[in-house]
N, C-alpha and C positions, 0 to 999 in steps of 0.2 A: 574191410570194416564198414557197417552201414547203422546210422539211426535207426530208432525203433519209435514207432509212430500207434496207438491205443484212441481207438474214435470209438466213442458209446459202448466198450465191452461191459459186456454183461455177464455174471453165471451165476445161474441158479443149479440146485439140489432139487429137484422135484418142484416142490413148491413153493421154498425157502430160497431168497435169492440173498445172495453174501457179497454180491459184487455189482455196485448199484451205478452203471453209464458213467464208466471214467474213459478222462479225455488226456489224455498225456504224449508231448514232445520229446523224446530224450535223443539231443544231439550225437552228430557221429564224432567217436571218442570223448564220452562223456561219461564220469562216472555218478551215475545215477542210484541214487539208498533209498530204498521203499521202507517207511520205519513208521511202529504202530505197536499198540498193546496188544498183545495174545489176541486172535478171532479180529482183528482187522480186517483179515483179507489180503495180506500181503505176500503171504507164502502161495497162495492161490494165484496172487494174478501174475505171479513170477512164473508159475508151474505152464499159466497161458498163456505168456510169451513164450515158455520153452515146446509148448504141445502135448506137455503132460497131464494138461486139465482139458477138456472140452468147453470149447467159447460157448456160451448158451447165444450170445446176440452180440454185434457190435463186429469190430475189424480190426486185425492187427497187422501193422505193418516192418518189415525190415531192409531197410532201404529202399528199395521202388517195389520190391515185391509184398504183395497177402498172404501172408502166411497163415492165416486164421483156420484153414485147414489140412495146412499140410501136417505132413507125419513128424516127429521131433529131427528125423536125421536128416528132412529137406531142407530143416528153417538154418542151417548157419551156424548153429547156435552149441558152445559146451556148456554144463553146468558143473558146480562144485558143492556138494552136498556136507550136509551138518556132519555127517557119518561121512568116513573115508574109503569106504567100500572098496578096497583094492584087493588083490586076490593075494591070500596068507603064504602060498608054495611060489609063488614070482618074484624075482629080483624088482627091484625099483627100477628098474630100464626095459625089461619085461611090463612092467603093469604100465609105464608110461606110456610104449609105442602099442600095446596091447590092440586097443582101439584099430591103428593103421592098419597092423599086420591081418585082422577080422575084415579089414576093407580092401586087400589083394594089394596094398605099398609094397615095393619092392623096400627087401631089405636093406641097401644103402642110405634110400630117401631115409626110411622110420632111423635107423642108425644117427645121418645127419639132425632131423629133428629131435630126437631124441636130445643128443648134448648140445641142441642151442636152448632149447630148454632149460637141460639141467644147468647150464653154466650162468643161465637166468636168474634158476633159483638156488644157486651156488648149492650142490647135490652130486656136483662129482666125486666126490668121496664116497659117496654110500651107492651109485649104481648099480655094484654088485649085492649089498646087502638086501636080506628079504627085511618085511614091513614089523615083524616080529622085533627086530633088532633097532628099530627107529625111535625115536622119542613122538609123542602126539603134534607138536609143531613141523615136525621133519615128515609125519605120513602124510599133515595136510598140504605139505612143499608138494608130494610126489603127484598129490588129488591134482594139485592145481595145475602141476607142468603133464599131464593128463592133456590136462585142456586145453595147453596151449601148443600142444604136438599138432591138434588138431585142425588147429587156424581158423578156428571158426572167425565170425564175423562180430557174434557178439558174445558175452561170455555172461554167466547168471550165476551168483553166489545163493546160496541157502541159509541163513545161518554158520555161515562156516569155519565161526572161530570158538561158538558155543559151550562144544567139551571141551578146551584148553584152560586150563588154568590163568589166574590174572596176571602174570608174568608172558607165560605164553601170547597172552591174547593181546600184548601188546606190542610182544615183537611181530606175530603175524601180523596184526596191522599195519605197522611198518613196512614187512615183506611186502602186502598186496598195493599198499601207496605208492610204493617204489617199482611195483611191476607195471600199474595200470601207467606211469610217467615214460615207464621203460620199452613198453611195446604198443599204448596209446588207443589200444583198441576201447569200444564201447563196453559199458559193464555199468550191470545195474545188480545189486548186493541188498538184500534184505537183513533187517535185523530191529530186534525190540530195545538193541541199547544205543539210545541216541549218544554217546559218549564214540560209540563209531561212526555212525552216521558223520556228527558235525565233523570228525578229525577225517574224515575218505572221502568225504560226498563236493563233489562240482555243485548236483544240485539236489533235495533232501524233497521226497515227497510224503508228506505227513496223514496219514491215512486213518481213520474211525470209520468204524461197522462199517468196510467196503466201499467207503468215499473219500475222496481228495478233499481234507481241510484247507491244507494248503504245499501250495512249491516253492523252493526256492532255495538261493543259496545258504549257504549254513548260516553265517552271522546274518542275514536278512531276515529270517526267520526267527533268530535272535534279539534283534533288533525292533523288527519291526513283526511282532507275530497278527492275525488276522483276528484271533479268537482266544478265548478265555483254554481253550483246552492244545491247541499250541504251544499258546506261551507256558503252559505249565509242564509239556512233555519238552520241550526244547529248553535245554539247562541245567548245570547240577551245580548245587542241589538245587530241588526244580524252583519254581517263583513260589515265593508267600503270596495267598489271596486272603482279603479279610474284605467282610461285608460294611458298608459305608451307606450313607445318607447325606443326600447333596443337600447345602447350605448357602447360604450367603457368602461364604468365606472359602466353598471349594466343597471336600468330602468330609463327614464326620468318620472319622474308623475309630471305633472303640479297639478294636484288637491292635490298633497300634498307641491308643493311646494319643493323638492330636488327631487335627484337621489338616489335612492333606490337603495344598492349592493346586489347581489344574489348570496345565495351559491349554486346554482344548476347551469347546463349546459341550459345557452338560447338559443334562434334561433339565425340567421343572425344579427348584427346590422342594424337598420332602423325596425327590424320586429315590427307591434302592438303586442303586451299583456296587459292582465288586471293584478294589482295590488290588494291584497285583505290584508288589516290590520285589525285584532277585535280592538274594541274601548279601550280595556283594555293594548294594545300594542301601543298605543301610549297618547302623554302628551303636554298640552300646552307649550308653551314658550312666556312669554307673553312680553318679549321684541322683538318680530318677525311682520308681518307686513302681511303675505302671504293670512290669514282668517279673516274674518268676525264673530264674534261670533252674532246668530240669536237669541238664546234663554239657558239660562238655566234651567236645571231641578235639583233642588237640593230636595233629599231622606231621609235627614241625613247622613247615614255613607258613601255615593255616593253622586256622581251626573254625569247627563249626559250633556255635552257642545257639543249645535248643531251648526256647522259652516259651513260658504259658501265660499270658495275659491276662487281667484282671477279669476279662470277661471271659474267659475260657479258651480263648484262639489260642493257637499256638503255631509259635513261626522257628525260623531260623536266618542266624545271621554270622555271615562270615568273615570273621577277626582274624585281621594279622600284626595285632597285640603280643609281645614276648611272655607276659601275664597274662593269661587267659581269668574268664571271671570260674567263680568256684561253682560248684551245683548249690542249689540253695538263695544264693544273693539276689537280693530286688536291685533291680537295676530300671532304667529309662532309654530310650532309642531315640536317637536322631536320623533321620532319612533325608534324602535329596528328594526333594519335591518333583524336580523336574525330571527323574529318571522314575516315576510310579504310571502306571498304563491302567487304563480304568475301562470297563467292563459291562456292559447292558448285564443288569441281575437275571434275565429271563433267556436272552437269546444265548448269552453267554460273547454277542458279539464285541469288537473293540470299539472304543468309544474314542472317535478320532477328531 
């Protein structure tokens, strides 16, 4: 097992470059989540650790070795694709050692890996069946114990719980949190739903148009995000932002309806900023008057109330009220001042 080390990589398309001087540490045995909106760049620079994409500039490393232009089956490395690509006439013990057997393993070694695998990914039951006969979480078991026949060094997810259903897609995440504890190796997993990210990831690298907004641990980026578009991709439901106007007394937010107090140093009074509260930081007040309640969503032990404010904003806020409010009711909001994170209107940076 060896870390994966990313100094200045770059790749362009001709002219167009989508992957702009990222610099990235991911420790050995780390599980590492590349996560971003559609055209990030994140399925690409995964593709360039694995040597599926051609590096345009820059260096990649995997443990003490550069990889940056070896062929995919020098670097170490397996991957697990969104698709399960396993062959439809093979047993599941067939398409697992598949790989081996193409690289001259005698058939005991492939035999023995084989069922430490599956006993892995608790699969000995279905060894003999073909993929036909499997459920979509059980073909992704076999994708995955594929990969780990193979021993690679470090292991590259694709999207790879995508096509499963919302039940599925959360026992596989289960499965793969449990394997990456169980056999420890490095692994770095891309994907556009931060809802896996924060629940798999050691450490979460947050990516727009081909750059690193920011790293770090899940709740750290939670917590403490760098920028206006972080904090609003890290979180569900993501953060309220409403546009404010610094005062004497802190921020003016119309879309909430008071003045917000800041414990941080703002700009000038009259300056814009944006205002950014999570839903869980603030609370109705239902003798208040300021919102429009549009709809609610009640979950059981939640619920989300989506409201539209006098000035047009529209937020959410998440009650765990037995009475939820009705669609229709004017209501008022109370927030914790000290949990609201404020915003340069321009740079979109945090205002700290």
């Amino acid at each position: 097992m060896s870390g994966v080390a990313l100094n200045n990589v770059i790749k362009r398309y001709g002219e167009v470059q989508v992957v702009h001087g990222v610099d990235l540490q991911i420790e050995d045995g780390e599980f590492c989540v590349f996560v971003g909106p559609s055209g990030c760049g994140k399925s690409t620079l995964l593709r360039m650790v694995a040597g599926l994409e051609e590096t345009t500039g820059g260096a990649i490393s995997i443990g003490e070795r550069d990889v940056t232009h070896l062929d995919p089956a020098e670097r170490g490395v397996a991957m697990v694709f969104q698709t399960y690509a396993l062959y439809p006439h093979m047993s599941v013990e067939e398409n697992m050692g598949f790989g081996l057997k193409m690289n001259g393993h005698p058939k005991a070694d492939i035999k023995s890996k084989v069922a430490e695998a599956s006993k892995i990914l608790k699969l000995d039951e279905y060894l003999k069946r073909k993929p036909k006969a499997l459920s979509g979480g059980q073909r992704q078991r076999v994708a995955i114990g594929r990969a780990i026949v193979r021993g690679p060094e470090v292991f590259l997810f694709d999207e790879p719980l995508s096509n499963l259903d919302a039940e599925l897609r959360v026992e596989m995440r289960v499965e793969i949190a449990r394997l990456h504890k169980e056999i420890g190796a490095t692994m770095i997993y891309v994907t556009h739903d931060q809802v896996e990210a924060m629940t798999l990831a050691d450490k979460i690298v947050v990516l727009r148009a081909g750059r690193i907004e920011q790293v770090g641990a899940p709740l750290e980026l939670y917590r403490n995000p760098d920028n206006k578009f972080v904090a609003g991709f890290i979180g569900s439901p993501a953060m309220n932002f409403c546009d404010g106007t610094v005062s004497d007394g802190g921020v003016d937010v119309p879309g909430l309806g008071m003045t917000v107090r800041a414990g941080v140093a703002l700009p000038a009074a009259g300056t814009a900023v944006t205002v950014g509260i999570r839903p869980n930081h603030i609370s109705v007040d239902p003798s208040g008057d300021t919102h429009r309640v549009d709809i609610t969503e009640s979950l059981g032990g939640v619920s989300y109330v989506y409201l539209t404010a006098n000035d047009g904003s529209r937020l959410v806020v998440e009650s765990h009220e037995d009475e939820p409010v009705t669609s229709g009711a004017r209501v008022g909001l109370n927030i914790e001042d000290e949990t609201a994170m404020f915003f340069d209107a321009k740079s979109e940076q945090r205002i700290r």
